[in-house]
C-alpha positions as CSV (number, residue, x, y, z in Angstrom):
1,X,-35.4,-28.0,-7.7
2,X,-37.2,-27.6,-4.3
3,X,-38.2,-30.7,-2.5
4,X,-41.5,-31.7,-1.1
5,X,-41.0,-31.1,3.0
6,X,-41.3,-34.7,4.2
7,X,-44.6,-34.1,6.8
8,X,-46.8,-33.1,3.5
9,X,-45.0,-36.5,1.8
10,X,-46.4,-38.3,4.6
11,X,-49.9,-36.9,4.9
12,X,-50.2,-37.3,0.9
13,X,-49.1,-41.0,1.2
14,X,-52.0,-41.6,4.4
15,X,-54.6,-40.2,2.4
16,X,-53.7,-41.8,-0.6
17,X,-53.8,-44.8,1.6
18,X,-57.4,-44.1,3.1
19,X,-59.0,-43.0,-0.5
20,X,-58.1,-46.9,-1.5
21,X,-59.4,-48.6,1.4
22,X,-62.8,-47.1,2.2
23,X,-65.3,-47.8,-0.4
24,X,-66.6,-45.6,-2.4
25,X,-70.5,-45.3,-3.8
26,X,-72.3,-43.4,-7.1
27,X,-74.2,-40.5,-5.2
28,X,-77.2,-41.5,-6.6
29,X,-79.3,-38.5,-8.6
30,X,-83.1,-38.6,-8.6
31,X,-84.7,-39.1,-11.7
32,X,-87.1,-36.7,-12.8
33,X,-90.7,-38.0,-11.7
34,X,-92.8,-38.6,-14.2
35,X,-96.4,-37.7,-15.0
36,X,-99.3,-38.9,-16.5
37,X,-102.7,-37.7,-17.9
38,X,-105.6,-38.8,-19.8
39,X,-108.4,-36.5,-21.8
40,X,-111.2,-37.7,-23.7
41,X,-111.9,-35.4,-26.7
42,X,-115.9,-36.1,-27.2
43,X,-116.7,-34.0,-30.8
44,X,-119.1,-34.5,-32.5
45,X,-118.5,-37.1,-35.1
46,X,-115.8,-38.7,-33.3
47,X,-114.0,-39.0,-29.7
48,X,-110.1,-39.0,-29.1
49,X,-108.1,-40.6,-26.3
50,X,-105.4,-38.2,-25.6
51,X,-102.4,-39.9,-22.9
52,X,-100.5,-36.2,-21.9
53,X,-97.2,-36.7,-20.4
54,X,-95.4,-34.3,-17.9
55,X,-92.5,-34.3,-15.1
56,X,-92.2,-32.5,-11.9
57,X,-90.3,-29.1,-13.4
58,X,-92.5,-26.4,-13.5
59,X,-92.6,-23.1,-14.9
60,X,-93.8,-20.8,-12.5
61,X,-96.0,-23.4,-10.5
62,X,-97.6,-24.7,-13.8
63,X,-97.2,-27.7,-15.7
64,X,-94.9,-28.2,-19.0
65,X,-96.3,-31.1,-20.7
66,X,-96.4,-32.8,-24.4
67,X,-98.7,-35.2,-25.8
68,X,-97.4,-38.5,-25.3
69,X,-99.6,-40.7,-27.9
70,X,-103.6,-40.9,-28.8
71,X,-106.4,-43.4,-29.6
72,X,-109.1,-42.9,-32.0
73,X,-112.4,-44.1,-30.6
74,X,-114.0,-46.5,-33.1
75,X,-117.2,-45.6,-34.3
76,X,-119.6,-42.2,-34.1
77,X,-119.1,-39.1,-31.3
78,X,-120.8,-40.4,-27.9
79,X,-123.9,-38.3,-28.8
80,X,-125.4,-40.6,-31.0
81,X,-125.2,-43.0,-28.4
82,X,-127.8,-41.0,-26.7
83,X,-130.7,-44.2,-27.6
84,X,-128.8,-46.6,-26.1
85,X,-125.7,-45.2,-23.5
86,X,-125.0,-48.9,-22.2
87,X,-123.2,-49.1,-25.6
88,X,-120.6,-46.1,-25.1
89,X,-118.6,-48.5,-22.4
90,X,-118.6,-50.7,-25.0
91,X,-117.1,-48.3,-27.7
92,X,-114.6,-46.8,-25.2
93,X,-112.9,-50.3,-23.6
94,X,-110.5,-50.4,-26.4
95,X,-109.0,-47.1,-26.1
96,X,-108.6,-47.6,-22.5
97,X,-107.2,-50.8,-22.3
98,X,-104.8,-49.6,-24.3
99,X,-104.2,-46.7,-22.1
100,X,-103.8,-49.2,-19.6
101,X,-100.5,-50.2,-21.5
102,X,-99.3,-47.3,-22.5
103,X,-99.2,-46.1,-18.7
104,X,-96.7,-48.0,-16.2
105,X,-98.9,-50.1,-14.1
106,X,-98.1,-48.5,-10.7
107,X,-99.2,-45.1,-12.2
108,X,-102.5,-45.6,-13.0
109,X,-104.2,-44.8,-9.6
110,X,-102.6,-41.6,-10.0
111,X,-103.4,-40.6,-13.7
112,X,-106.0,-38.7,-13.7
113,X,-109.2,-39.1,-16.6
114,X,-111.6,-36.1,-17.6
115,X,-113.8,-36.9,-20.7
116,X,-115.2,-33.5,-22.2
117,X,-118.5,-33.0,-24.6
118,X,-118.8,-30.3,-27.0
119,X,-120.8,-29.1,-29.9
120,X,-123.0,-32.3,-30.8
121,X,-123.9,-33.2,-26.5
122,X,-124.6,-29.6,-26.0
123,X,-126.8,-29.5,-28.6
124,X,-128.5,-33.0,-27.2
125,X,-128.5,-31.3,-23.6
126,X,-130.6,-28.5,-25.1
127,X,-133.1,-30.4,-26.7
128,X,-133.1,-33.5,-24.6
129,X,-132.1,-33.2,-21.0
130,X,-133.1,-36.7,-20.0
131,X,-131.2,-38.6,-22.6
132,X,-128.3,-36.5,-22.1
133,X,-128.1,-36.9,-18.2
134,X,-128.5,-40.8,-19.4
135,X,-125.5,-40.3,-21.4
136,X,-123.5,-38.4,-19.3
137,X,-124.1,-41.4,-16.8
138,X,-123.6,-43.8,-18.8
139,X,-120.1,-42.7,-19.7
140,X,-119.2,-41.6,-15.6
141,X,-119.6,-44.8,-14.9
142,X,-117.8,-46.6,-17.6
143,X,-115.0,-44.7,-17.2
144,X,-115.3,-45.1,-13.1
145,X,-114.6,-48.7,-13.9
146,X,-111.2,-47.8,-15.4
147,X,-108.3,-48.6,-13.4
148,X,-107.4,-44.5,-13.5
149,X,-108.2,-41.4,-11.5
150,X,-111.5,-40.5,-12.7
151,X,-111.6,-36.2,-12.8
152,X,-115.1,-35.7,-14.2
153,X,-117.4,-35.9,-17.5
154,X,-119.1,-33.0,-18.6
155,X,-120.3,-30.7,-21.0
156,X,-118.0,-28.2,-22.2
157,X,-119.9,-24.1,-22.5
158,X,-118.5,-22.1,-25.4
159,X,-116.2,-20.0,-23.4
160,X,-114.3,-23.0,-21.9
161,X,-114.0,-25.0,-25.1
162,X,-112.8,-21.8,-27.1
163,X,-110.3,-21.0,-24.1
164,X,-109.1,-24.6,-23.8
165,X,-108.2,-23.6,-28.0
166,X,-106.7,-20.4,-26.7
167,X,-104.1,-22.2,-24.8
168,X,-103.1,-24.9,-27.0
169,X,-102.2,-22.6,-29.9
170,X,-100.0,-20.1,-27.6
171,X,-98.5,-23.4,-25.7
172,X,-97.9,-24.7,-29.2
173,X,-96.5,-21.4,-30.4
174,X,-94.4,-21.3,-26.9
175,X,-95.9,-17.8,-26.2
176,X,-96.1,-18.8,-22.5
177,X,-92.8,-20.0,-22.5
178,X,-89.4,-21.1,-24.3
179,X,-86.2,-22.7,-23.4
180,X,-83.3,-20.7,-23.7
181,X,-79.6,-21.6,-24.5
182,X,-78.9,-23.6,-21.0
183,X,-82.3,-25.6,-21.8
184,X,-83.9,-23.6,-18.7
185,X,-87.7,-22.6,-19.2
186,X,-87.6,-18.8,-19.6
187,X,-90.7,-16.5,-20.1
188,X,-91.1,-16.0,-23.7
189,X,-91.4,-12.0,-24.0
190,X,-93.9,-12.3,-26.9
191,X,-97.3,-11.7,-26.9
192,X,-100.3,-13.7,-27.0
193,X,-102.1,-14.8,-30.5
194,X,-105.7,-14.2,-30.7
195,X,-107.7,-17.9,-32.8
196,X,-110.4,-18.0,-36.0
197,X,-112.2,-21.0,-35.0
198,X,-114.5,-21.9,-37.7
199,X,-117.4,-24.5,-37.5
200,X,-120.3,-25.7,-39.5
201,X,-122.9,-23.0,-38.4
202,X,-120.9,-20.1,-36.7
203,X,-117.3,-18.7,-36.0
204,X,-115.8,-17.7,-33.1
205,X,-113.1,-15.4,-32.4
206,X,-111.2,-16.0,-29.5
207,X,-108.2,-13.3,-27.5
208,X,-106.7,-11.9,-24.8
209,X,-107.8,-8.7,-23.8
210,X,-105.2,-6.3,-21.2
211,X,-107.6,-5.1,-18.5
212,X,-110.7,-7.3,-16.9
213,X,-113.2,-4.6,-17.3
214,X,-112.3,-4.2,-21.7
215,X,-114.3,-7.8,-22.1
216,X,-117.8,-9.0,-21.8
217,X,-118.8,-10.6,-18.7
218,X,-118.7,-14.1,-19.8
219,X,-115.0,-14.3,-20.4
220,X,-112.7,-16.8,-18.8
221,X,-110.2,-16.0,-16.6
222,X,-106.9,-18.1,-16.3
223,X,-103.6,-18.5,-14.7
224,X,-100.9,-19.9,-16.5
225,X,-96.8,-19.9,-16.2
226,X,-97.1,-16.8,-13.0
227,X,-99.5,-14.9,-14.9
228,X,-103.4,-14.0,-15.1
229,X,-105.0,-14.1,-18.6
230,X,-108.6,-12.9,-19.1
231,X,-109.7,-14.5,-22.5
232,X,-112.6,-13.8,-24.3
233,X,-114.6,-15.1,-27.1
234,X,-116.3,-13.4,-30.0
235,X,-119.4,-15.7,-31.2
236,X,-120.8,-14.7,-34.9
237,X,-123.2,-17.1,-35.6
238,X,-124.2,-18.1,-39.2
239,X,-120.7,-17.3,-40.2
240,X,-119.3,-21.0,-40.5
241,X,-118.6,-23.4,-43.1
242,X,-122.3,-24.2,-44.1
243,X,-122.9,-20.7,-44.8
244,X,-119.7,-20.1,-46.7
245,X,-120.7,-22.8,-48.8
246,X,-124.1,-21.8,-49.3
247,X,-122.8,-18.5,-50.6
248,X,-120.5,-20.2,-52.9
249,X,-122.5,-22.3,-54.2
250,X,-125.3,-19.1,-55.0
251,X,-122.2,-17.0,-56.8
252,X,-121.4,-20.3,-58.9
253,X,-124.9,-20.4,-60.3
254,X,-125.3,-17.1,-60.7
């Protein structure tokens, strides 16, 4: 058996010697920093507090997020507040104090808040602009007073609202994105699902078309996970849930 030359004995034992004495420290890792956001759902028979939740990986310079945990406004959508908007503070202080909880403390300055309208205030902004700019007021500054990052209130055109729809249901479906067998966020390879959004009065159609030029002109163009979508929705009104029952109701009598 071949012995050990006595020089490497002797460095061995020395830095055996100086790996016990100097103190040692955990190298400490950076947590991942986490995100907040807040998004006020205004329909028209009811509003939703929405607290959205994200960290600082991205895929292909856009956010992942989930939903982190909601609040249902008590009472009607903010439209029929439109007779008396000093009362729409009132309604929403309950939902954002409890955001207020939900959120660390030293975050709040940094979360930001964006309330938006659909059907119901758009129909109120058509028909009565005063009262609607009252409203919209009315609920900028209530929500100014909030301890968060106010973005913006405003009125939602059908184009947005049906792309916002667009989005949730391929980020839901993970057509954007999945996570592969490391856990690593890799494009998804699939293609995009077109949405059937039915309402009371009409029905919209909403779905990516390939080439700019192949949709109308009042399609809505975005950029999500390193790539440009052009979406576009299909409006048919009379075509909703009011008229399918109408029709029903005619063949049952019949």
């Amino acid at each position: 058996r071949e012995l050990l030359p006595p020089w490497l004995v002797i460095v061995a034992g020395l830095t055996g010697i100086v790996l016990l004495c100097v103190s040692t420290k955990d190298v400490p890792i950076a947590p991942l920093s986490t995100k907040y956001g807040i998004v006020l759902d205004a329909g028209p028979s009811r509003t939703i507090l929405f607290v959205y939740q994200w960290t600082t990986i991205k895929a292909n310079k856009t956010g992942v997020i989930r939903e982190f945990s909601s609040c249902p406004v008590q009472g009607p959508g903010v439209s029929n507040y439109s007779d008396s908007p000093q009362k729409v503070r009132k309604s929403l202080e309950p939902c954002l104090n409890w955001a207020q909880k939900e959120i660390p403390a030293e975050l709040h300055s940094q979360t930001p808040l964006y309330l938006g309208a659909t059907t119901s205030t758009k129909q109120l902004n058509l028909t009565h602009p005063i009262l609607s700019d009252s409203l919209l007021t009315a609920l900028t500054v209530a929500l100014k007073s909030s301890p968060f990052n106010f973005h913006g209130a405003q009125i939602l055109s059908g184009p947005d609202k049906e792309a916002f729809n667009w989005v949730a249901v391929n980020y839901v479906l993970e057509n954007f994105f999945k996570y592969d067998w490391r856990g690593q966020l890799v494009p998804s390879g699939k293609g995009m699902a077109g949405i059937l959004s039915i309402e009371g009065t009409s029905t919209q159609l909403t779905s990516k078309v390939e080439k700019e030029n192949q949709g109308p002109k009042e399609g809505v163009k975005l950029q999500l996970y390193g790539q440009t979508h052009n979406v576009y929705t299909h409006h048919c009104p009379c075509h909703g849930t009011d008229q399918l029952r109408s029709r029903l109701l005619s063949e049952l009598i019949q």
